[in-house]
C-alpha positions, 0 to 999 in steps of 0.5 A: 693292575697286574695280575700274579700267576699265584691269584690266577692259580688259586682262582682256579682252585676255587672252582666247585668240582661238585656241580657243571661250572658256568662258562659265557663268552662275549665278543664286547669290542673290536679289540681289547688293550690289556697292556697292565694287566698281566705279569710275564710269568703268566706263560703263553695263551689268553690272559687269565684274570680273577673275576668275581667271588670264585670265578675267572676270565679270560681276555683276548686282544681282538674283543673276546671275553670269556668268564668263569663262575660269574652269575649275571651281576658278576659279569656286568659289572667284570665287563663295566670295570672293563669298559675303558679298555674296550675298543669300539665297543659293539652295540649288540656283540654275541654271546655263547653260553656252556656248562663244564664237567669233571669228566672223571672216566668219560672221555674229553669234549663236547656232550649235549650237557656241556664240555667235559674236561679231565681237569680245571688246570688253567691251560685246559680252561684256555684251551675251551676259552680259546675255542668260545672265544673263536666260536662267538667272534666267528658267529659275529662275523657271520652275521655281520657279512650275511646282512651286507650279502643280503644289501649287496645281491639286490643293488648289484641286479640293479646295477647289471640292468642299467638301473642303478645311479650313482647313489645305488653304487655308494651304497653297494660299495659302501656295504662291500668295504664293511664286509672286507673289514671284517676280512681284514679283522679276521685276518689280522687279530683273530687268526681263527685257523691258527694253533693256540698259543698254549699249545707250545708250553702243553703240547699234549693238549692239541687232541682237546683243542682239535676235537672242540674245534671240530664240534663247535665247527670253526674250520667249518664255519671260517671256510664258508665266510671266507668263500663269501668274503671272496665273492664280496672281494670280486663283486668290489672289483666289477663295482670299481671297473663298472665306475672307472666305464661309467667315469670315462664314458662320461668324460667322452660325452664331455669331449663330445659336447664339448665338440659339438658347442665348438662346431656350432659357435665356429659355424655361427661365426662363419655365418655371421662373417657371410651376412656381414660380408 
């Protein structure tokens, strides 16, 4: 069902000025299909969808749902009707909870009470939801290759000492090829380090999106998974040219073994031609 930019507006409208709004994101999935659900007159940025009695989310391709004003059964059952569009869905995503204010003389930003914005306009909501959305997506990641880094620093010592199989290094490269699809996923959906695609129609809102990019650290936190990925990208390469050594090292004994049978059975013909001579 399409959404029209009228029902996004006055979804925003609906928002209380009189109290913080609740704000959860949730990385649901590996991608999100929205084909169907948005009118092109929406304008660049996340897809905005009512949501709820007064709320609204925002959906992102890559498994990123951010919601507005749901209480707890809202967004149950927002993600339930939502289910059938999520790719591969996650067992256990992650979710990062905040609170907005009306910053009335205060400047912009994140505070201990939450983020305050000057206004509820639709591109500030998908400039903060745009940084939730990064934050808990990288946060996923983050925990997904700190659990394969911790596999893989073991079975490599294992390997570096001559101890580790044939088995062992299954199970290390099988632990190296999920943590280069999460390099692959963030590379190719996410684009973490990338401008909003809000930012070309509302320009003068780059200031925002920078300082909530820098509270919620996200150059930061990118920067050292990357440098991880990169040490789990070299530790790949040492395990494919450790079995390549261990693939023809195998195929000389072979030749060798395979010498040795055609001496011994040319030197037991010799000796039976002798006795029957």
């Amino acid at each position: 069902m399409a959404v029209a930019a009228s029902n996004i507006v006055k979804s925003a409208a609906r928002l209380p000025r009189d109290r913080p709004i609740a704000v959860r994101a949730a990385l649901v999935g590996e991608r999100l299909h929205l084909r169907g659900l948005a009118e092109p007159a929406q304008g660049l940025g996340p897809l905005v969808v009512p949501a709820g009695k007064s709320g609204l989310a925002m959906l992102f391709r890559y498994g990123a749902v951010v919601m507005f004003e749901l209480d707890n059964d809202e967004q149950r059952d927002f993600l339930k009707n939502l289910r059938e569009r999520i790719e591969h869905p996650l067992r256990r995503g992650e979710t990062e909870d905040t609170l907005i204010l009306l910053a009335g003389k205060q400047s912009e930003g994140a505070t201990l009470e939450g983020v305050r914005l000057e206004d509820y306009s639709i591109a500030r909501l998908q400039i903060l939801a745009t940084v939730l959305a990064r934050s808990v997506t990288l946060a996923y990641y983050e925990s997904t290759v700190a659990a394969a880094f911790d596999q893989i620093e073991p079975l490599a010592r294992e390997l570096e000492l001559r101890r580790g199989g044939g088995k062992k290094l299954r199970e290390l490269l099988r632990h190296i090829g999920g943590a280069l699809l999460v390099q692959q996923r963030m590379t190719g959906r996410v684009e973490i380090q990338d401008k909003p695609d809000v930012l070309w129609d509302h320009p003068a809102l780059e200031r925002l999106f920078l300082n909530l990019g820098n509270e919620y650290e996200l150059a930061e936190r990118n920067t050292v998974l990357e440098r991880k990925l990169a040490l789990i990208a070299r530790t790949a390469e040492t395990a494919a040219d450790l079995i390549q050594s261990r693939s023809m090292l195998r195929v000389e004994w072979y030749i060798v073994l395979l010498i040795v049978v055609e001496v011994l059975l040319y030197g037991y013909d010799l000796l039976a031609r002798l006795l029957s001579a």
